[in-house]
C-alpha positions as CSV (number, residue, x, y, z in Angstrom):
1,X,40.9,58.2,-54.4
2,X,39.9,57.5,-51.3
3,X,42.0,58.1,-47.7
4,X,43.2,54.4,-46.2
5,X,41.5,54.7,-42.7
6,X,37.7,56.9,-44.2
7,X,36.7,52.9,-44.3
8,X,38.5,51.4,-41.5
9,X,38.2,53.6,-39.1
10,X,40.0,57.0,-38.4
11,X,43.1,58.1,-36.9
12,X,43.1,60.3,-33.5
13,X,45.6,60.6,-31.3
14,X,47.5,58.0,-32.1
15,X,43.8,55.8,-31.5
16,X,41.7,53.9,-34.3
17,X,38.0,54.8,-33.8
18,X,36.0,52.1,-36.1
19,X,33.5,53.3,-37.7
20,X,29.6,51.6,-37.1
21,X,27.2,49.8,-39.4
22,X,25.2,53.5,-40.1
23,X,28.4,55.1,-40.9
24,X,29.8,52.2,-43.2
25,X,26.4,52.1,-45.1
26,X,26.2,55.8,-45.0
27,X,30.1,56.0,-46.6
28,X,29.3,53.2,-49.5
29,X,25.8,54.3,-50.7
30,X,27.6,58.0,-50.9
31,X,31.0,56.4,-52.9
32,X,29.8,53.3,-54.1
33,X,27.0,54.8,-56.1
34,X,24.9,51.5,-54.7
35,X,21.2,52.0,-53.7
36,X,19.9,50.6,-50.6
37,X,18.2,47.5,-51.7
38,X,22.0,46.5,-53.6
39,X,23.8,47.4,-50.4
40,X,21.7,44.6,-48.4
41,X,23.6,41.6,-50.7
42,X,26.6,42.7,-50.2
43,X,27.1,44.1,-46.7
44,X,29.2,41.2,-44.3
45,X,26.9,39.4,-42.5
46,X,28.6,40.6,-39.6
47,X,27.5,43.9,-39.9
48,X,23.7,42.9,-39.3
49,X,24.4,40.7,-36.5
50,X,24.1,43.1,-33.7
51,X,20.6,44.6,-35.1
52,X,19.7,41.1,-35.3
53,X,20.4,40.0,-32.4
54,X,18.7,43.0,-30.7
55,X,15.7,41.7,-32.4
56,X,15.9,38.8,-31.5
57,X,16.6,39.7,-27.5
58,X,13.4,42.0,-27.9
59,X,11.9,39.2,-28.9
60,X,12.6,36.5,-26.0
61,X,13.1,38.4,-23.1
62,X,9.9,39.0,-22.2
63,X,8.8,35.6,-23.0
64,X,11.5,34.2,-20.9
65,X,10.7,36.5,-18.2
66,X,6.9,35.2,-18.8
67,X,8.0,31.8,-17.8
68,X,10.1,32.7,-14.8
69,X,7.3,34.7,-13.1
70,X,5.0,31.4,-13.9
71,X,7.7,29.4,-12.5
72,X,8.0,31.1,-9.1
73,X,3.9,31.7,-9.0
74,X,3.8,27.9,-9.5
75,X,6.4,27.0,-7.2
76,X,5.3,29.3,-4.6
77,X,1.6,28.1,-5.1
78,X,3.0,23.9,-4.6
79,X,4.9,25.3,-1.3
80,X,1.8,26.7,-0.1
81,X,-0.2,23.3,-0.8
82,X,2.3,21.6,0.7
83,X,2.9,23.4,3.6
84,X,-1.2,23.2,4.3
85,X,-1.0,19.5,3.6
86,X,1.9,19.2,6.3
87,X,0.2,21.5,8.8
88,X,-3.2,18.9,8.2
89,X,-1.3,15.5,8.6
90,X,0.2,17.4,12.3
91,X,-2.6,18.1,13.6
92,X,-4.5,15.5,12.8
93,X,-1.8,13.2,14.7
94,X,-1.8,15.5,17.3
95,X,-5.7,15.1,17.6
96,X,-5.3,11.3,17.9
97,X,-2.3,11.1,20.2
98,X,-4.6,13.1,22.3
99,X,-7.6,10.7,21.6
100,X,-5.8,7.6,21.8
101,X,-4.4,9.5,25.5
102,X,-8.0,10.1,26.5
103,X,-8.9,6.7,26.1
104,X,-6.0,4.9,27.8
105,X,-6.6,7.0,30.9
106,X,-10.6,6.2,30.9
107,X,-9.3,2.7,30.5
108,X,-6.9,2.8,33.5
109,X,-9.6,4.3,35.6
110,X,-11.8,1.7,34.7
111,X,-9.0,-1.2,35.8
112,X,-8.5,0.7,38.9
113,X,-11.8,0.7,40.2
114,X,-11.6,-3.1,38.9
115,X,-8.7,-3.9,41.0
116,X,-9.6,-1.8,44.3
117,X,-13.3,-3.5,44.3
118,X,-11.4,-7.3,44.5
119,X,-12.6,-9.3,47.6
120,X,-10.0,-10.2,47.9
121,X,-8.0,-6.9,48.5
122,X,-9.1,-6.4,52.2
123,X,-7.4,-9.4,53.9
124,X,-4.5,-9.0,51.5
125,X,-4.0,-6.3,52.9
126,X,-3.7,-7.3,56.4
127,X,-2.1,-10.9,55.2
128,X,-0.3,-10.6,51.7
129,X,0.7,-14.3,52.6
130,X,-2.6,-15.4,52.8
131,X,-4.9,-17.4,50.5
132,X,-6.3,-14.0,49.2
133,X,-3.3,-12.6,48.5
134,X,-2.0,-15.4,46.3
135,X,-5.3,-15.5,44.3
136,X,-5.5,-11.2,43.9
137,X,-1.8,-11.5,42.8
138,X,-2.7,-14.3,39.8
139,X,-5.5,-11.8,38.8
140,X,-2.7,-9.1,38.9
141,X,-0.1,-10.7,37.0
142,X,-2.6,-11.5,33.9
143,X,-4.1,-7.8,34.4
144,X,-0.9,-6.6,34.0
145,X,0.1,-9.3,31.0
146,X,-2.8,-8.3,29.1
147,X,-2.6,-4.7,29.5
148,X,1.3,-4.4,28.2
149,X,1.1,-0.6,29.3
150,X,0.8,-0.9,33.2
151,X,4.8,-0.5,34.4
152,X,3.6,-1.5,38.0
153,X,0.1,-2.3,40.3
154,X,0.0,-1.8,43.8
155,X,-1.6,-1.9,47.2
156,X,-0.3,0.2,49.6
157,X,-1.3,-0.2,53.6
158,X,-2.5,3.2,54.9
159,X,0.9,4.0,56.2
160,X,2.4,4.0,52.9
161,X,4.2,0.5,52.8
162,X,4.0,-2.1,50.0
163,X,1.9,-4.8,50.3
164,X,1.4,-6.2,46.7
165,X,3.4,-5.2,43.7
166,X,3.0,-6.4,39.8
167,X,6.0,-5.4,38.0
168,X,5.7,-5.4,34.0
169,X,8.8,-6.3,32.2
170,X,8.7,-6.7,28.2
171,X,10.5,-9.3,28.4
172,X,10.1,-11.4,31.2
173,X,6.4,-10.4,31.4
174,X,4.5,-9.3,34.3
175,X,6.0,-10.6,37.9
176,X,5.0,-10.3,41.5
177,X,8.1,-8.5,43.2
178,X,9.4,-10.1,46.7
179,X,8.4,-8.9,49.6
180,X,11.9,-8.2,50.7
181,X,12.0,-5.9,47.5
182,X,8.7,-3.7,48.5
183,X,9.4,-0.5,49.2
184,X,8.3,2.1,51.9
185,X,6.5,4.9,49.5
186,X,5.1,7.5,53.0
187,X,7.5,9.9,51.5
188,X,6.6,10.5,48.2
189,X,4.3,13.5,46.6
190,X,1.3,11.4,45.9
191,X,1.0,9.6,49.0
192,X,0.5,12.5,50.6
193,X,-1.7,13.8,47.8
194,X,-4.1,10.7,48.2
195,X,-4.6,11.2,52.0
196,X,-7.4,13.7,51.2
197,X,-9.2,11.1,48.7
198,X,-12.9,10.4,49.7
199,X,-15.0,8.0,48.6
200,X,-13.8,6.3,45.3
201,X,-12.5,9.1,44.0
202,X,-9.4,8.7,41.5
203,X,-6.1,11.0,42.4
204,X,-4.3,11.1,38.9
205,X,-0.1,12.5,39.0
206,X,1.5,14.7,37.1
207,X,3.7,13.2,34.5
208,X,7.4,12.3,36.0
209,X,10.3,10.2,36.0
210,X,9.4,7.0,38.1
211,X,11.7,6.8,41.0
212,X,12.8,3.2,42.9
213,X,14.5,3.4,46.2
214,X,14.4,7.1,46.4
215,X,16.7,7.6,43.0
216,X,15.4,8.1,39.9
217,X,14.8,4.9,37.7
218,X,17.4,4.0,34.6
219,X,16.7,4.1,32.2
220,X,13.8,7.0,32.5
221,X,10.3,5.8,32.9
222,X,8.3,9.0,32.4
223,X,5.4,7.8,34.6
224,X,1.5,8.7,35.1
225,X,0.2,7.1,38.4
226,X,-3.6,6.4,39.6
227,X,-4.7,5.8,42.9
228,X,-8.2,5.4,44.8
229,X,-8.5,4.0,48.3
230,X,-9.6,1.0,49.5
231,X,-12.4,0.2,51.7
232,X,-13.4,-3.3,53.4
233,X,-17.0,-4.9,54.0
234,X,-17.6,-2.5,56.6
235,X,-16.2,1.0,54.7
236,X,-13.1,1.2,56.9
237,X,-10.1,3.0,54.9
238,X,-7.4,-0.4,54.7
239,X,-4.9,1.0,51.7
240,X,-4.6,2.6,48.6
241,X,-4.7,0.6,44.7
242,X,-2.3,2.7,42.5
243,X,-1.6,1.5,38.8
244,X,1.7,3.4,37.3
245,X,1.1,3.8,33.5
246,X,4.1,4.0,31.8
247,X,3.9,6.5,28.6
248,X,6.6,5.4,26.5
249,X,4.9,2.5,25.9
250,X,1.5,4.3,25.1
């Protein structure tokens, strides 16, 4: 007869130490007098589980980590693709802000030229009440109309005063400004900087905040500004044609 606990497990130290799936088939194939292949019908279910699930982990695990590594070599290789498709798109726009730059300053150079070969320019300068002056102010105000990008056009006298002025509003449309609103300009940077042109050379700014009345314009008009002189019939220095471009409107 056999002891309660040789099955269930064993007593020690007051502790019950269960016996395994060896040990149990080992104990009833020894007492049972069962062979092997008997033992497999009638051994719980539960007692093949863990063997089986072994298996089975043996099984899947690698497969499963087959499919993560393909998951992160495939999600890596789309962020690459990506990545190479944003760094494309960026500097293509890049290359055509810069284009579309390149062009609208060519343009501007072209209008300035335009504007400071006018006949009419060298006795508006000397009488902006004139006959002259009226007509180079019409072919100002639909310059500056057409053009939409041309904040202001100017002729300034050799001393650095406003004589002419086109202002370019977006919604009131291009306007000839009063001549109790012209402005004395002698003190500014690229006044000074146009002194020195010669000929028909074109004097081209720095980018800046456009300043009116010696304070700086609100809202901000980040401003490029082009300027050549002026000559009369005779070549005698009488001004200077300066168009202001503004860039946020480029």
């Amino acid at each position: 007869m056999r002891k309660p606990n040789e099955l269930h497990g064993k007593r020690s130290g007051g502790k019950v130490h269960h016996l395994g799936f060896p040990q149990v088939k080992k104990y009833l194939t020894k007492n049972s007098g069962l062979t092997p292949e008997a033992m497999k019908t009638i051994l719980p279910k539960e007692l093949k589980r863990p063997r089986v699930l072994l298996q089975s982990a043996l099984i899947f695990l690698p497969i499963m980590a087959v499919i993560v590594w393909l998951s992160i070599y495939i999600y890596r290789s789309d962020l690459s693709r990506n990545m190479k498709e944003i760094r494309n798109a960026s500097e293509k726009n890049m290359l055509d802000k810069e284009r579309c730059l390149a062009e609208k300053i060519e343009d501007t150079i072209q209008d300035l030229h335009f504007i400071a070969s006018l006949p009419e320019v060298p006795n508006a300068l000397e009488n902006s009440d004139g006959t002259g002056a009226e007509r180079l102010k019409k072919t100002l105000t639909s310059l500056s109309n057409a053009k939409t990008t041309y904040d202001q056009i100017r002729f300034l006298d050799d001393s650095g005063k406003e004589v002419i002025r086109i202002n370019f509003d977006p919604l009131k449309r291009a306007h000839v400004v009063k001549e109790s609103q012209l402005q004395e300009k002698k003190h500014r940077y690229y006044f000074t900087a146009i002194q020195t042109l010669k000929g028909n050379d074109v004097y081209i700014s720095p980018f800046d905040l456009n300043v009116e009345h010696r304070n700086i314009e609100q809202p901000h008009k980040p401003t490029l500004r082009f300027a050549r002189s002026v000559f009369d019939s005779r070549g005698k220095k009488r001004g200077f044609a300066i168009i202001n471009l503004q860039a946020n409107r480029l």
